[in-house]
C-alpha positions in Angstrom: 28.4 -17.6 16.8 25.9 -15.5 14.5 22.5 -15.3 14.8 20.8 -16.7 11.7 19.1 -13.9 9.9 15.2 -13.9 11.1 12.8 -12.2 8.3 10.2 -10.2 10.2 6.4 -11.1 9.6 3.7 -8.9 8.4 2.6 -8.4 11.7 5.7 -7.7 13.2 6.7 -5.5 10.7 2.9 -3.6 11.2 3.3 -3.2 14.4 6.8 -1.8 14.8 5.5 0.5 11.9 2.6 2.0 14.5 5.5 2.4 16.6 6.7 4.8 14.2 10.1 2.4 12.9 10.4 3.7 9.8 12.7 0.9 8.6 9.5 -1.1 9.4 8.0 0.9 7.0 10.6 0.3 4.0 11.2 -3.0 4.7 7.2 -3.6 4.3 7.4 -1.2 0.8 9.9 -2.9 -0.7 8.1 -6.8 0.6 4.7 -5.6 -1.2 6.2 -2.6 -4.3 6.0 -5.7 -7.5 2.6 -6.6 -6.0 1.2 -3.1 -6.0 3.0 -1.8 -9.2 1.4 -5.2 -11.2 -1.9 -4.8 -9.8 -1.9 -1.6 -10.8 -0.9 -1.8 -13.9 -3.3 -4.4 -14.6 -6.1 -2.0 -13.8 -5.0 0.9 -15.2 -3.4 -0.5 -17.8 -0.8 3.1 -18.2 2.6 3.7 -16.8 1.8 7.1 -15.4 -1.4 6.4 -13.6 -0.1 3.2 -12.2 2.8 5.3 -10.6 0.5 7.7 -8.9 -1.3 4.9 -7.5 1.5 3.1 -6.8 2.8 5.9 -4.5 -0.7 7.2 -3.2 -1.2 3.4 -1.8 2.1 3.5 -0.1 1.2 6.9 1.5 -2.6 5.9 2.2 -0.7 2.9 4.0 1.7 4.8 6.0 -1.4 7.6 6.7 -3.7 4.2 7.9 -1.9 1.6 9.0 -3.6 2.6 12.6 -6.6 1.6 11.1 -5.2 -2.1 10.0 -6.7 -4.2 12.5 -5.3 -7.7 11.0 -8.4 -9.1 10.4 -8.1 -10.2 7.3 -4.4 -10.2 5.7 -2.2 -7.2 5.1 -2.1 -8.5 1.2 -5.6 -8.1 1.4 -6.2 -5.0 2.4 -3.0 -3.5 0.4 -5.3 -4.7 -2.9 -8.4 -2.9 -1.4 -5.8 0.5 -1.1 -4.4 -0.2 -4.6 -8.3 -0.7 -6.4 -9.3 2.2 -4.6 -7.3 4.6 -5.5 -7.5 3.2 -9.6 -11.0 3.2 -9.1 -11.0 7.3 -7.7 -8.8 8.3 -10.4 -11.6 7.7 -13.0 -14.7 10.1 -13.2 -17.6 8.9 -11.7 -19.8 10.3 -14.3 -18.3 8.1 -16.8 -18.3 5.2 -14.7 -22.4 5.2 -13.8 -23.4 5.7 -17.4 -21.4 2.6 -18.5 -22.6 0.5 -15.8 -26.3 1.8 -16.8 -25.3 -0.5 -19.8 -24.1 -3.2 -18.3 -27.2 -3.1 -16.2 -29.3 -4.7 -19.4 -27.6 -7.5 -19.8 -28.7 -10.7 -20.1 -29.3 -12.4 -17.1 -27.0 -14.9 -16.1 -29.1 -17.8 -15.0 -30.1 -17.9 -18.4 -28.7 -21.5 -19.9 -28.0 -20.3 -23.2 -25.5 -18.0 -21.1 -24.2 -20.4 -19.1 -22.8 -22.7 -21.9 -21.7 -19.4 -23.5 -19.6 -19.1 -20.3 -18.7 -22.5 -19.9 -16.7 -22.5 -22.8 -14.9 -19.6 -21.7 -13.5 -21.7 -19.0 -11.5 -23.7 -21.5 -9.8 -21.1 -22.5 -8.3 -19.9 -19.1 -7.6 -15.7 -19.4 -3.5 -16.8 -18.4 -3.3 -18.0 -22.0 -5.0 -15.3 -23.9 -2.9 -12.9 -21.9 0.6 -15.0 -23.8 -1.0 -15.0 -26.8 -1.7 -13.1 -30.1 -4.8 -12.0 -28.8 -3.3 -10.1 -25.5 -3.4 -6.8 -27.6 -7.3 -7.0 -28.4 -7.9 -8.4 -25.0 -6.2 -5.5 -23.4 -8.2 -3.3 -25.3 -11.3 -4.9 -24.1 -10.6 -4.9 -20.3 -9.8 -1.2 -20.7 -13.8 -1.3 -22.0 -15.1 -2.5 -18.8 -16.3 0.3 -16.0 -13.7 -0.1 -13.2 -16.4 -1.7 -10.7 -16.1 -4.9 -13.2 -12.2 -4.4 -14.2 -11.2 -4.6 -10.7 -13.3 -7.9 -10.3 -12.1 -9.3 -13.3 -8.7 -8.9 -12.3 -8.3 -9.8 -8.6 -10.6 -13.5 -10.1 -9.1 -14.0 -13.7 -5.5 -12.4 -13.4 -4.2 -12.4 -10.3 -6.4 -15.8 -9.4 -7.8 -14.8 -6.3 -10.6 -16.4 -4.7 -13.9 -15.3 -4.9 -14.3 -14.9 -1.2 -10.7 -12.9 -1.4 -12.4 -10.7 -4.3 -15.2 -9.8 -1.9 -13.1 -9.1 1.0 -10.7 -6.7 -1.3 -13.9 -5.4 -3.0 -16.6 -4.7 -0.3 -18.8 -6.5 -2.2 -20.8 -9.5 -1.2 -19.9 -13.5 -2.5 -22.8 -13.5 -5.1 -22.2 -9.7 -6.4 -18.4 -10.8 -7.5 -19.7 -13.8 -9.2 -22.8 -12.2 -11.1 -19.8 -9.1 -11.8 -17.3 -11.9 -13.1 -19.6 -13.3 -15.1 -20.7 -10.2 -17.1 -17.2 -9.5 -17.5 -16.1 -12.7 -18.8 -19.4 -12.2 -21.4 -18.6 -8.7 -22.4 -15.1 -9.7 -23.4 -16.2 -12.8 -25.3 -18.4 -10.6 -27.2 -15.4 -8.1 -28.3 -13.2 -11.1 -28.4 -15.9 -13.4 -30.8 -14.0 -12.0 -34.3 -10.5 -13.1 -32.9 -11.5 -16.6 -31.3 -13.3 -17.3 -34.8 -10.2 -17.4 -36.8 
């Protein structure tokens, strides 16, 4: 009689990869490639630079897959891989003078704010994504520094958690929301024109 066919865990897999089982290893690649490739697409929003860091994660992972302890989940640490190598492959420079911008804005406890973001909330980022405005909205995530992108993705996008965001992030509970928040505000401000018509 056969033996039905048993799918390997993460775990399993992870740990037959420290052995050095490089089947391990592919069978792992091909479990996680569509969820690296999106994610970084999402963030880099161009076909060449999310094929570098589609391949670097993959080699970071085989290079540091010592260092996975299983803490947290693999998932979770695969998106940490994946944001930071989008995040290295922009210059710094850049990166610190736009976030010297985002440093004045408003201030989020502010109530005229909040019901600014409230409404956002009604209009959930899934549907702008399917809709006519998915070109202008595009164009406005590409605006924010990475720091905020990645945020903005992991919470809005791909609907993590915020607690998940912080993990994959580094960044504490409160940071991801305040980040999320300015995110969501900067694209309603380059979004007003469209959602007006």
């Amino acid at each position: 009689m056969k033996q039905p066919h048993h799918t390997p865990t993460d775990a399993q897999l992870i740990s037959r990869i420290k052995k050095g089982d490089e089947r391990a290893f592919s069978i792992l690649v091909q479990r996680y490639e569509q969820t690296v490739w999106g994610f970084a697409y999402k963030l880099c929003r161009d076909k060449e630079k999310a094929e570098e860091s589609f391949q670097d994660t993959f080699v970071n992972v085989f290079r540091k897959i010592d260092q996975f302890d299983g803490r947290s989940k693999f998932s979770t640490w695969l998106y940490t891989i994946v944001a930071n190598n989008c995040l290295m492959k922009r210059r710094r420079r850049k990166l610190e003078d736009l976030l010297e911008s985002y440093d004045q804005a408003p201030d989020v406890e502010d109530e005229k704010v909040e019901k600014q973001l409230a409404s956002w909330d009604d209009t959930p980022a899934e549907k702008l994504l399917r809709g006519e405005l998915k070109e202008q909205l595009d164009k406005a995530i590409q605006q924010l520094p990475d720091d905020y992108k990645v945020v903005f993705v992991l919470r809005d996008i791909e609907q993590k958690t915020a607690e998940e965001t912080a993990k994959i992030t580094g960044l504490s509970v409160p940071a991801v929301k305040s980040r999320l928040r300015r995110s969501r505000m900067f694209l309603r401000q380059q979004l007003h024109d469209f959602m007006k018509q």
